[in-house]
C-alpha positions in Angstrom: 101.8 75.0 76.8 103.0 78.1 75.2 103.6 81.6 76.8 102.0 82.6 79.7 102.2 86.3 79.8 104.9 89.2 79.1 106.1 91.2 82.5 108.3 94.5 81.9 109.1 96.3 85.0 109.9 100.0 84.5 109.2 103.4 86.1 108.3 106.8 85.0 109.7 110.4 85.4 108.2 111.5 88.9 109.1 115.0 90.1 108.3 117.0 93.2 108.3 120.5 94.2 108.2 119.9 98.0 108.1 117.9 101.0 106.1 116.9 103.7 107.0 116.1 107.1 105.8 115.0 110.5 106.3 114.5 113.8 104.3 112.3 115.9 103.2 110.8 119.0 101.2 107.6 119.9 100.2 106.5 122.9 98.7 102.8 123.6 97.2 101.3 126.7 95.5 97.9 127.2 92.8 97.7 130.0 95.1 94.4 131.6 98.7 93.2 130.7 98.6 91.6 127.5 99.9 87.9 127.7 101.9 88.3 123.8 105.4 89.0 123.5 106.6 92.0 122.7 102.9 94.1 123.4 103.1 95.9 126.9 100.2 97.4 128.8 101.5 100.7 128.1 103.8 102.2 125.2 104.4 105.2 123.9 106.8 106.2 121.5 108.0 109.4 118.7 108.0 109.1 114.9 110.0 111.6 112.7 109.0 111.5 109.5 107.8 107.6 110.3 111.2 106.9 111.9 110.9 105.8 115.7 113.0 108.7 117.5 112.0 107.8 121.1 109.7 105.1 123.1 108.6 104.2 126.6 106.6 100.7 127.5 105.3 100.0 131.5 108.1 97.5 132.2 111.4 99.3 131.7 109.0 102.3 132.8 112.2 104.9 131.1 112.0 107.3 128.0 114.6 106.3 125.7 116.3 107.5 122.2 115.7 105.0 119.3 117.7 107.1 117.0 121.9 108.3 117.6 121.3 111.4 116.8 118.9 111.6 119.5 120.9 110.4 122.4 123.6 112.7 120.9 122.1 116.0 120.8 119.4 115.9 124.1 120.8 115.8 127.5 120.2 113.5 130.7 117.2 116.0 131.8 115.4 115.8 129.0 115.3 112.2 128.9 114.4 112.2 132.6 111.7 114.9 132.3 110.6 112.5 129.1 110.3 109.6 131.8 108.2 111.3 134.7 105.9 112.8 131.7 105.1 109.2 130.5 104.8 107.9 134.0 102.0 110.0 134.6 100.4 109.6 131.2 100.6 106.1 132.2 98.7 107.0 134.9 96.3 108.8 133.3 95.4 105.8 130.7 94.7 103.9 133.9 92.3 105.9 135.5 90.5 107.2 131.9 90.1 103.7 130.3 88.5 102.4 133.4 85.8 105.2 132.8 85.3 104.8 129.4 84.6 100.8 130.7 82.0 101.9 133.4 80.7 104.4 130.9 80.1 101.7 128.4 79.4 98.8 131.1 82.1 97.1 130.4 82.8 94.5 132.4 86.9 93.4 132.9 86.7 90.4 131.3 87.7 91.4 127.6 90.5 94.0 127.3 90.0 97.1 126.1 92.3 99.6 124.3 92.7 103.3 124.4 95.2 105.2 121.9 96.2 109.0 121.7 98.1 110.3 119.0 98.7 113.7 118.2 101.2 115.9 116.5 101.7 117.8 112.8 102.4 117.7 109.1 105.0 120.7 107.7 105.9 121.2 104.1 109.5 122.6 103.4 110.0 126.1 102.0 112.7 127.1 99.7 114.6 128.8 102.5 114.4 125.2 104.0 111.8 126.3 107.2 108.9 124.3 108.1 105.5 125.6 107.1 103.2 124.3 109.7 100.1 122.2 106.9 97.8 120.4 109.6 97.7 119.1 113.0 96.0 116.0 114.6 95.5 115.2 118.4 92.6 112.3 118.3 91.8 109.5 120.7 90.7 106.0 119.7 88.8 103.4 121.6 88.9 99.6 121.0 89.6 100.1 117.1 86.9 103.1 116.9 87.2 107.0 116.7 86.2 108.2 120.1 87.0 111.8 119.9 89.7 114.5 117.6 90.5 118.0 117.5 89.1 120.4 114.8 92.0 122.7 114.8 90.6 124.8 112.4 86.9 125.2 114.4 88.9 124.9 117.7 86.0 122.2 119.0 86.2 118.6 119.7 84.4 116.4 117.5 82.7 113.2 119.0 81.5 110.6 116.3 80.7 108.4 118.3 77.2 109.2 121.3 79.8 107.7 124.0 82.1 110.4 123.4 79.4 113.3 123.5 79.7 114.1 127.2 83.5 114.4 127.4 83.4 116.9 124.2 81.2 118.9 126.6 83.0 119.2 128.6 86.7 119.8 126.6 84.7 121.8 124.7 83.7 124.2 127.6 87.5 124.7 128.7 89.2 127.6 126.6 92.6 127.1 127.3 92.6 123.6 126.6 91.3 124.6 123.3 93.8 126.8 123.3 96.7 125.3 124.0 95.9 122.6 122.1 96.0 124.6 118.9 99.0 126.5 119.7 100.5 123.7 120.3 99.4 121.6 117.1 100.6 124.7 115.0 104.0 125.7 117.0 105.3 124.4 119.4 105.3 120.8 117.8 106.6 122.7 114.7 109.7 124.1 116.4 110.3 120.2 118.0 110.1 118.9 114.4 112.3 121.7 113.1 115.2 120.6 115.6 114.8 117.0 115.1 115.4 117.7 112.0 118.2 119.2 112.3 119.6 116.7 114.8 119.1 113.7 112.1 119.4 116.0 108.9 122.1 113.8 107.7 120.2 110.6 108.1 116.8 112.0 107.1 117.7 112.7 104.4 119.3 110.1 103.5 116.5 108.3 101.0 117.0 104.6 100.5 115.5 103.2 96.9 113.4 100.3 97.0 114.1 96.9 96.3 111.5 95.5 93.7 110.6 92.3 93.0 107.9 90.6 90.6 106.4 87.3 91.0 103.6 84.5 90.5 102.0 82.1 93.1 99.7 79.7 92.2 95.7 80.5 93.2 93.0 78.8 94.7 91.3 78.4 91.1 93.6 76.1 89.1 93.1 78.0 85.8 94.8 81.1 87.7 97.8 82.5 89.3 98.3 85.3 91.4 101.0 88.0 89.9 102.2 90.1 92.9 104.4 93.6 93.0 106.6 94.2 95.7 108.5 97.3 96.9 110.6 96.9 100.2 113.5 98.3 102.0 112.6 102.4 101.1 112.7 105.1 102.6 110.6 107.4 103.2 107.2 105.8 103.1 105.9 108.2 100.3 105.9 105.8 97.1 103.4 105.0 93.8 102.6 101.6 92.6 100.6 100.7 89.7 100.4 97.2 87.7 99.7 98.3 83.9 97.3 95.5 82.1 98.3 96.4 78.2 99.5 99.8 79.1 95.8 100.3 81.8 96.2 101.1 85.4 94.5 98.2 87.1 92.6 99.4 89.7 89.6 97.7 92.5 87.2 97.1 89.9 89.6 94.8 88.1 90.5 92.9 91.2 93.7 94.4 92.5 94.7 94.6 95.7 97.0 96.2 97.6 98.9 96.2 101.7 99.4 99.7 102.2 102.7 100.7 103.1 103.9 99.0 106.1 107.1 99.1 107.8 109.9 96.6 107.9 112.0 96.1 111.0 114.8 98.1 110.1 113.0 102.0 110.1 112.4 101.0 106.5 109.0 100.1 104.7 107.1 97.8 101.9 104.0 97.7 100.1 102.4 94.6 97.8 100.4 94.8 94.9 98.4 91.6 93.4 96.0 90.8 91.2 94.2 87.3 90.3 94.9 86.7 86.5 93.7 83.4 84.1 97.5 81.0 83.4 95.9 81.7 80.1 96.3 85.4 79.8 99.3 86.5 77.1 98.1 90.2 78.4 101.5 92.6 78.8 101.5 93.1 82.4 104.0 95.8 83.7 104.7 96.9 87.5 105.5 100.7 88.0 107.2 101.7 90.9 107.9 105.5 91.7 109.7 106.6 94.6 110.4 110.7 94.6 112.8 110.8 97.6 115.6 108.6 96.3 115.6 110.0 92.8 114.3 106.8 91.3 113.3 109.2 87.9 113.3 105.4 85.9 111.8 105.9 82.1 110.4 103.7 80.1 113.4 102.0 78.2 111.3 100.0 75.2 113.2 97.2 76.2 112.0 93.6 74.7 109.5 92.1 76.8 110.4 88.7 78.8 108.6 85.7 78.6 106.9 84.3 81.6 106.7 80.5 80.8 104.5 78.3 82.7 104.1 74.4 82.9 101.9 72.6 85.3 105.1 72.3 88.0 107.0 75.4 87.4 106.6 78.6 86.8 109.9 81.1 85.8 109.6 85.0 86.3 112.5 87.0 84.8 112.4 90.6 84.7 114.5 93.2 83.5 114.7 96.4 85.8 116.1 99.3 84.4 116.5 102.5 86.8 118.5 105.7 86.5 120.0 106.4 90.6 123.0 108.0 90.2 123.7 107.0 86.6 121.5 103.9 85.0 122.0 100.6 86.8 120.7 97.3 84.9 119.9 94.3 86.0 118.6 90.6 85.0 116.5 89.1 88.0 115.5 85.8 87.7 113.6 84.0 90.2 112.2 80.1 89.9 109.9 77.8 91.8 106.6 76.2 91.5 105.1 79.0 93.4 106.5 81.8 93.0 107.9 83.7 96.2 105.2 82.8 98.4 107.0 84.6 101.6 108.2 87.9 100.6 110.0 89.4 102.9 107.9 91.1 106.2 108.1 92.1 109.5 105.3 90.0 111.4 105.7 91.5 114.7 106.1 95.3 114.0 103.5 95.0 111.2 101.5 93.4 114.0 102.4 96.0 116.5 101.3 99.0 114.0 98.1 97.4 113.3 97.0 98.4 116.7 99.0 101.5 117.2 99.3 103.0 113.9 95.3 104.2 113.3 95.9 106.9 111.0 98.9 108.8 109.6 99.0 111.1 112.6 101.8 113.0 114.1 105.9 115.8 119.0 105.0 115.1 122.1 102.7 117.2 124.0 103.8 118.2 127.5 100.0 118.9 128.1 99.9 121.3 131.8 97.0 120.5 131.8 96.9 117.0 130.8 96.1 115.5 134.2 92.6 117.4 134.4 91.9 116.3 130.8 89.3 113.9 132.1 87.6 111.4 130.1 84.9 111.3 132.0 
């Protein structure tokens, strides 16, 4: 059999003007202790910039930092004033998620989740301040919207009928609304801002991404599945494309891609793969652009390697050029019948973020008035 295909993998000059940041808060309760390890009926926890700074769960019942920086910068009473504030959001999911049941007659048999997140986006100026972009505080019930804040309109918007009668009612407070904004649009700015500067060095500390190209066989025995990965960068912000003869594949031509997701180590991956015939001698190349780290790779016009296939092996070299801090060449070679079938992946936290990472939303509110914020 002769050549299967010809992979190149190189990048693109990427550049950006400015940055995005956020800060933000999720909170996830279960109706009834959860028999899985690892999932708690409670948890909440903070995310700088996707990085878990801070979290809380029902059995260690304590607020604790997940960063250095964190533990180094905040004293004793704000961690203890952290605590008591989660214990009585605690509560609160409780008493609000057994309203939302008898509203919905529910009975207890099934469990039931209900998820807050709030918090804000900033962009960075040139004198290095935070620009307050958007805002998000939004609630989500077994999977569904239930209710968000329209920061801009200062109402709550219900997309769902069950939700109608407690936007009435929000709606109808002032200085929830209120406070709500200004919160959204300042104080959680001025948190991010210092967290910031607590981690700068860290932050900003970009990792590159480790890229790998590979085949596994299909379902279909005249094809093959060619896969993209990206892992171990930082920040999440990253663009992936798998050329077809110089074309951006896209949907329509069967590609498929994970998302980003995050490793276990703060870091994060995403897959892209697309169903091709053993028979194709297409140029297939994998682009992989990641701003933070200065990955500013060009196209090198490098000859293309051979992808050869038989029916019990098939061999994937690729050669990766990338300029980081001067160019850096290497030969990757990897061999097998399938392929890397198990890339690298985080099964529990990718689980975990599948039901507490809805949206990309974003520092804490120490809501006043939080305990009259009713769901019912």
């Amino acid at each position: 059999m002769g050549p299967l295909t010809f992979l190149v993998l190189c990048g693109t000059i990427f550049t950006v003007k400015s940055e995005l940041h956020s800060l933000t808060y999720i909170y996830t309760a279960f109706s009834k202790p959860v028999a899985l390890p690892g999932l708690h009926e409670f948890t909440a926890m903070g995310l700088l910039d996707n990085r878990m700074i801070d979290y809380y769960d029902s059995e260690h019942q304590k607020k604790v930092p997940k960063q250095p920086w964190m533990e180094e910068h905040l004293e004793k009473e704000y961690w203890d004033k952290g605590t008591q504030s989660r214990k009585s959001k605690e509560q609160w999911f409780k008493v609000n998620i057994d309203i939302l049941m008898k509203r919905m007659r529910q009975n207890d048999t099934d469990t039931h989740i209900l998820q807050w997140m709030h918090g804000c986006v900033g962009e960075t100026q040139p004198d290095g301040s935070l620009k307050f972009v958007n805002g998000m505080d939004m609630y989500n019930y077994d999977g569904k919207d239930f209710l968000s804040f329209d920061d801009d309109k200062q109402v709550w918007v219900a997309p769902i009928t069950a939700a109608l009668e407690t936007k009435r009612k929000w709606d109808d407070v002032q200085v929830l609304k209120e406070y709500t904004k200004g919160y959204l649009e300042k104080e959680c700015m001025e948190w991010m801002s210092k967290f910031r500067d607590y981690g700068k060095e860290q932050l900003e500390n970009a990792t590159k991404p480790t890229v790998h190209m590979f085949t596994r066989k299909a379902k279909t025995e005249s094809n093959i599945i060619l896969t993209c990965l990206a892992t171990g960068f930082y920040p999440k912000d990253i663009i992936m494309n798998i050329r077809r003869n110089g074309r951006v594949l896209n949907k329509d031509d069967g590609l498929q891609t994970s998302g980003v997701l995050p490793n276990d180590d703060d870091t994060f991956q995403q897959k892209l793969h697309v169903e091709i015939l053993k028979s194709d001698v297409s140029t297939y190349t994998c682009e992989v652009n990641h701003p933070a780290s200065h990955w500013d790779s060009i196209m090198c016009g490098c000859k293309p390697l051979t992808v050869a296939s038989c029916d019990s092996l098939i061999t994937v070299m690729l050669m990766i050029f990338m300029t980081f801090k001067g160019l850096h060449y290497g030969l990757v070679n990897f061999k097998g019948c399938t392929g890397l079938q198990n890339p690298p992946v985080s099964c529990d936290k990718d689980f975990f973020f599948q039901i507490c990472y809805l949206k990309n939303v974003f520092p804490e509110a120490n809501f006043k008035n939080n305990n009259n914020k009713s769901l019912d």
